[in-house]
C-alpha positions as CSV (number, residue, x, y, z in Angstrom):
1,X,109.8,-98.9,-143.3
2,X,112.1,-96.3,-142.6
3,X,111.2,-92.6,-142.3
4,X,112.5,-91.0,-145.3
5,X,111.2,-94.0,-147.6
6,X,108.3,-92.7,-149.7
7,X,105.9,-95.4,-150.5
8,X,107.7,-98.4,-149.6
9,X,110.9,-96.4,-151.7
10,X,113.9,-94.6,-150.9
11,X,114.3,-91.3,-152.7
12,X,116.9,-91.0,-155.2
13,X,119.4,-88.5,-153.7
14,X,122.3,-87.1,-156.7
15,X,125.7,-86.7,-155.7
16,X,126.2,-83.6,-154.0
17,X,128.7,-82.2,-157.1
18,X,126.1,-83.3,-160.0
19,X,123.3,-81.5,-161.2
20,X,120.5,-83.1,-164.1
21,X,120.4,-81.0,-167.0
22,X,118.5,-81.6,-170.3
23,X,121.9,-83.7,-171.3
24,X,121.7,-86.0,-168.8
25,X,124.1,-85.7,-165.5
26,X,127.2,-84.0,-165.5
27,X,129.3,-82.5,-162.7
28,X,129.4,-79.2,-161.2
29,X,131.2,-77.3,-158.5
30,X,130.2,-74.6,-156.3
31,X,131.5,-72.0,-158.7
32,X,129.8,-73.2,-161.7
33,X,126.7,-73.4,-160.1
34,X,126.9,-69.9,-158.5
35,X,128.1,-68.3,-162.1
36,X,124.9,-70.2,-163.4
37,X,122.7,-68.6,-160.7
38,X,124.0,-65.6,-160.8
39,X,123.9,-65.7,-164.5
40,X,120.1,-66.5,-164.9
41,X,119.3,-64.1,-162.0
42,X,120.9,-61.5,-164.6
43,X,118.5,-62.4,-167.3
44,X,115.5,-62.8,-165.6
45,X,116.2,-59.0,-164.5
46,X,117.1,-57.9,-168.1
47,X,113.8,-59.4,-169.5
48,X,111.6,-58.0,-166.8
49,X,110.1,-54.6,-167.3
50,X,109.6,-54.7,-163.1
51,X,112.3,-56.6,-161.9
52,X,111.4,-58.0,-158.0
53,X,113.0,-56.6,-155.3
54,X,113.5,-60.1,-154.0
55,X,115.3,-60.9,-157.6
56,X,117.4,-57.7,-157.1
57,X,117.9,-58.5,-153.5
58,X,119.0,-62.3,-154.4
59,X,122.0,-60.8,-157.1
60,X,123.2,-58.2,-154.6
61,X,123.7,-60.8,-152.4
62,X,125.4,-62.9,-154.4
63,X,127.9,-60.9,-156.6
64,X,130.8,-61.1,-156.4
65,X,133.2,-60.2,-159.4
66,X,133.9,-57.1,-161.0
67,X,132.5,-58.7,-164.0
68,X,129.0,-59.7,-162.4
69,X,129.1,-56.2,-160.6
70,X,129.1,-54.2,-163.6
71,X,127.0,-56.5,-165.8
72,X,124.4,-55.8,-162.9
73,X,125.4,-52.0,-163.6
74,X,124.6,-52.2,-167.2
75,X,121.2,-53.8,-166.7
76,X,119.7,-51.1,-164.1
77,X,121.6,-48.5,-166.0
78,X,119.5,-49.4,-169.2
79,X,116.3,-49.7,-167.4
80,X,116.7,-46.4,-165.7
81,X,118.1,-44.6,-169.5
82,X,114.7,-46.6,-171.2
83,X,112.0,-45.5,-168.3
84,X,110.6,-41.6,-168.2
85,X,109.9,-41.8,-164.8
86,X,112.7,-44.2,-163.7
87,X,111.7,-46.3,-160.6
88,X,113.5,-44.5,-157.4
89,X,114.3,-47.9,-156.1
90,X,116.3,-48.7,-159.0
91,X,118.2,-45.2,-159.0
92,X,119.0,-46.2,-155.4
93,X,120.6,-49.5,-156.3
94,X,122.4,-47.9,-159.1
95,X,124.1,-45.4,-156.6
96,X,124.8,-47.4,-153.7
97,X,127.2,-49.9,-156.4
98,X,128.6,-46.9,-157.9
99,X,129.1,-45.5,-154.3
100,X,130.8,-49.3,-154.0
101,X,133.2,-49.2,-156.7
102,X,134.6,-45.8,-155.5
């Protein structure tokens, strides 16, 4: 048997440029899948009244257009206009990306 078979099976491995969706399989490219990411990251901030710092920390590192930049913008800026007490943590993200696009 050899190592990586499971069970007396190998596992199925997908093509490195395909990804399963709800559709079936369809094929992706580094860009897609990073837009997607980056994408759901976005949401998952924008629905979240705490957003984790590890979520936060994950889109930072990962941005990269002006587009994704100031979408990020928009979503701390309405969480720090919406709070009372706006979380100092978010204030600080909010300046260091405008101190970025100066």
């Amino acid at each position: 048997m050899c190592a990586r078979e499971i069970g007396g099976l190998r596992p199925r491995v997908a093509h490195p440029d395909t990804v399963a969706t709800e559709e079936g399989v369809r094929h992706v490219n580094a860009q897609d899948l990073r837009r997607r990411y980056v994408a759901s990251l976005l949401s998952k901030v924008e629905d979240t009244r705490f957003p984790s710092t590890a979520v936060l920390d994950r889109i930072e590192g990962v941005i990269s257009t002006p587009e994704d930049v100031e979408e990020y913008a928009e979503i701390l800026l309405k969480k720090i206009e919406s709070s009372r007490f706006p979380s100092p943590a978010l204030l600080d993200r909010l300046d260091a990306i405008a101190a970025q696009l100066e």
